[in-house]
C-alpha positions in Angstrom: 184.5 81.4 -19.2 181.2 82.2 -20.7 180.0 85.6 -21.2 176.8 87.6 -19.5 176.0 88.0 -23.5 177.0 84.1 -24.3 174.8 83.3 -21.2 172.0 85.3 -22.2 171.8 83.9 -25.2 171.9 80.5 -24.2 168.8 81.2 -22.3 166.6 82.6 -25.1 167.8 79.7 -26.8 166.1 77.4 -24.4 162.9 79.4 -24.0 162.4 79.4 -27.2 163.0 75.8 -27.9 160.8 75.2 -24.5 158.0 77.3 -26.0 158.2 75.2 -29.1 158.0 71.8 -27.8 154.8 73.2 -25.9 153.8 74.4 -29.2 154.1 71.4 -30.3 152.2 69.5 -27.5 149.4 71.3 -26.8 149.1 74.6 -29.2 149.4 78.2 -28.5 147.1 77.8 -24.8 150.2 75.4 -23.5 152.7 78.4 -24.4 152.6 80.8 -21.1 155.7 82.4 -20.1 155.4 80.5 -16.8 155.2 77.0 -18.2 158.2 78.3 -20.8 160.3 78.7 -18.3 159.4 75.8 -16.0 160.4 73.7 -19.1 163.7 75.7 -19.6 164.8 75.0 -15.9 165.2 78.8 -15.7 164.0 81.1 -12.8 160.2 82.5 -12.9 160.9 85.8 -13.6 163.5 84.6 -16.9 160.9 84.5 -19.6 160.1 88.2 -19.0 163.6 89.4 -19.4 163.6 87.8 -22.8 159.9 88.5 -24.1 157.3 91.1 -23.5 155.0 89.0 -23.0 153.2 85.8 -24.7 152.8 87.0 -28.3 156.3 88.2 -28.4 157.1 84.6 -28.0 154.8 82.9 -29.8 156.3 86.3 -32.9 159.8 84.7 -32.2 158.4 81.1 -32.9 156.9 81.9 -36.4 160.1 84.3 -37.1 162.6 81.0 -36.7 159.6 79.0 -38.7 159.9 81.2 -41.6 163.2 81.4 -41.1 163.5 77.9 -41.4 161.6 77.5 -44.2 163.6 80.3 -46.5 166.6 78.5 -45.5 165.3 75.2 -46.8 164.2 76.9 -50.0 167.4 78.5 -50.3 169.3 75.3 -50.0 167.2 73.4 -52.4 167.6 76.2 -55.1 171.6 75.9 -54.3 171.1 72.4 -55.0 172.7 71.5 -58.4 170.9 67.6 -58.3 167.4 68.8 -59.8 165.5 70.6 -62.2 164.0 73.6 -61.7 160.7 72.4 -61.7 162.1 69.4 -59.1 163.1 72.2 -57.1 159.9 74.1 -56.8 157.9 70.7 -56.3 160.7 70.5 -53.5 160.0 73.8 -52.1 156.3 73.9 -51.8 156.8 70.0 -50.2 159.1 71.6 -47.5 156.0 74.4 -46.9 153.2 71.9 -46.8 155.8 69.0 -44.9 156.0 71.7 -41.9 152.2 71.7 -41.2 152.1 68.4 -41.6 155.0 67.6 -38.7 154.1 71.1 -36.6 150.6 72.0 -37.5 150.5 73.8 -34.4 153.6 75.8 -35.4 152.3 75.7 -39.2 148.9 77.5 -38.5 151.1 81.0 -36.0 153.0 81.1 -39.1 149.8 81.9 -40.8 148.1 83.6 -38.1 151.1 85.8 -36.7 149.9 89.6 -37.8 151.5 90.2 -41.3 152.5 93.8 -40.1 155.1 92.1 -36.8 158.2 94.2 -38.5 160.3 90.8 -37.6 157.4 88.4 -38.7 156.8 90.5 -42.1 160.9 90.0 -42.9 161.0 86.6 -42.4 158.1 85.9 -44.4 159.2 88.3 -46.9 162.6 85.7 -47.3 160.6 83.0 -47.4 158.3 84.8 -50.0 161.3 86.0 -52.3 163.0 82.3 -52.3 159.8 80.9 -53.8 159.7 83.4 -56.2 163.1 83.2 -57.6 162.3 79.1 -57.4 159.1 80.3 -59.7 161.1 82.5 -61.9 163.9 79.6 -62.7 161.0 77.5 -63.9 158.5 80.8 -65.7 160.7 83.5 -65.6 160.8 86.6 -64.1 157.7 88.5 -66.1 155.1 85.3 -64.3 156.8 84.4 -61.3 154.5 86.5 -58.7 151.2 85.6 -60.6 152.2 81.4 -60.9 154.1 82.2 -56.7 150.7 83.1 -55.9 149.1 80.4 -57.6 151.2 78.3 -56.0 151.8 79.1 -52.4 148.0 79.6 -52.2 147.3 76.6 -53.2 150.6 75.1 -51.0 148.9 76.4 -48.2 144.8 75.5 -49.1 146.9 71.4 -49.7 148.4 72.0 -46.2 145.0 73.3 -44.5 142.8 70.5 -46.3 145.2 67.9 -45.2 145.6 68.7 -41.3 141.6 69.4 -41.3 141.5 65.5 -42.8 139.7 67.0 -45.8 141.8 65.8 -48.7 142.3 62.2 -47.9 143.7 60.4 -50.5 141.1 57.6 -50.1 138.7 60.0 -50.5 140.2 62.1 -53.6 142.3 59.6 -55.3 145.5 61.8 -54.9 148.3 62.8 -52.3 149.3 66.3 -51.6 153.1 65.4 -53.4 150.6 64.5 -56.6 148.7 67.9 -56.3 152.6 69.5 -55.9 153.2 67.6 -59.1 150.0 68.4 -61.1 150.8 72.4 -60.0 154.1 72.4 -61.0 153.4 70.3 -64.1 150.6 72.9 -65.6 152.6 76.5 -65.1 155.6 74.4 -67.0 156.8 76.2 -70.3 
């Protein structure tokens, strides 16, 4: 027998991957709370017991992407098959990889308000994996300044890429090159 609690749960779960396949679709204008819950199969008034309202929703999506993404960095870290610098080539990949399969997704991540307490945490774990990825391969004394460096320019690779400004007919080089040449020149 399923619980009121299990049953619950199961719902969010399917708004929240109903919200994300709209994401995915049509960007943030195809997420409504109506259309969310048409997609779930739920009643009308379901989304509203779950979310406050559209932002809430769209919060929840780029809590689970950075979620996602420190549990990707964390795995790669656990990893014993690479070098440190691998690793951190690997890392900032998995970043730039997201906007390149979900750039919907990719840019709430980056426009969700940094002050969300739930959106701030996740991308606080996502922010302490890459630096303990950049401190394997620095140390701990440059890991925020070359984390910066990096995840700045992680993001700037991601950006130029999904705007079709950094074609590699055009530059001569891939973002997994770029990754490369980053990684290669903070190397001690």
């Amino acid at each position: 027998m399923v619980t009121r609690a299990e049953s619950a749960a199961a719902t969010r779960d399917a708004l929240v991957r109903a919200a994300s396949e709209l994401l995915d679709e049509g960007g943030p204008d195809a997420v409504t709370l109506r259309a969310v819950g048409a997609r779930a199969g739920v009643s009308r008034g379901a989304p509203y017991g779950h979310f406050e309202d559209k932002a809430h929703l769209l919060t929840q999506l780029a809590v689970n992407a950075w979620d996602f993404l420190a549990d990707e960095v964390e795995h790669l870290r656990a990893a014993a098959d690479a070098t440190p610098a691998e690793t951190l080539e690997r890392a900032l990949l998995a970043l730039i990889g997201l906007g390149r399969r979900q750039p919907h997704l990719y840019a709430l991540m980056f426009s969700t308000p940094a002050d969300a307490p739930d959106a701030a945490k996740a991308a606080s774990r996502v922010e302490h994996q890459y630096l303990d990825a950049v401190a394997d391969l620095v140390g701990e004394a440059d890991a925020r300044r070359y984390g910066a460096l990096l995840m700045s320019s992680a993001h700037g690779i991601a950006g130029l890429e999904l705007s079709g400004h950094l074609a590699a007919e055009k530059w001569g080089v891939d973002g997994e090159e770029l990754v490369r040449t980053l990684v290669d020149a903070i190397k001690r």
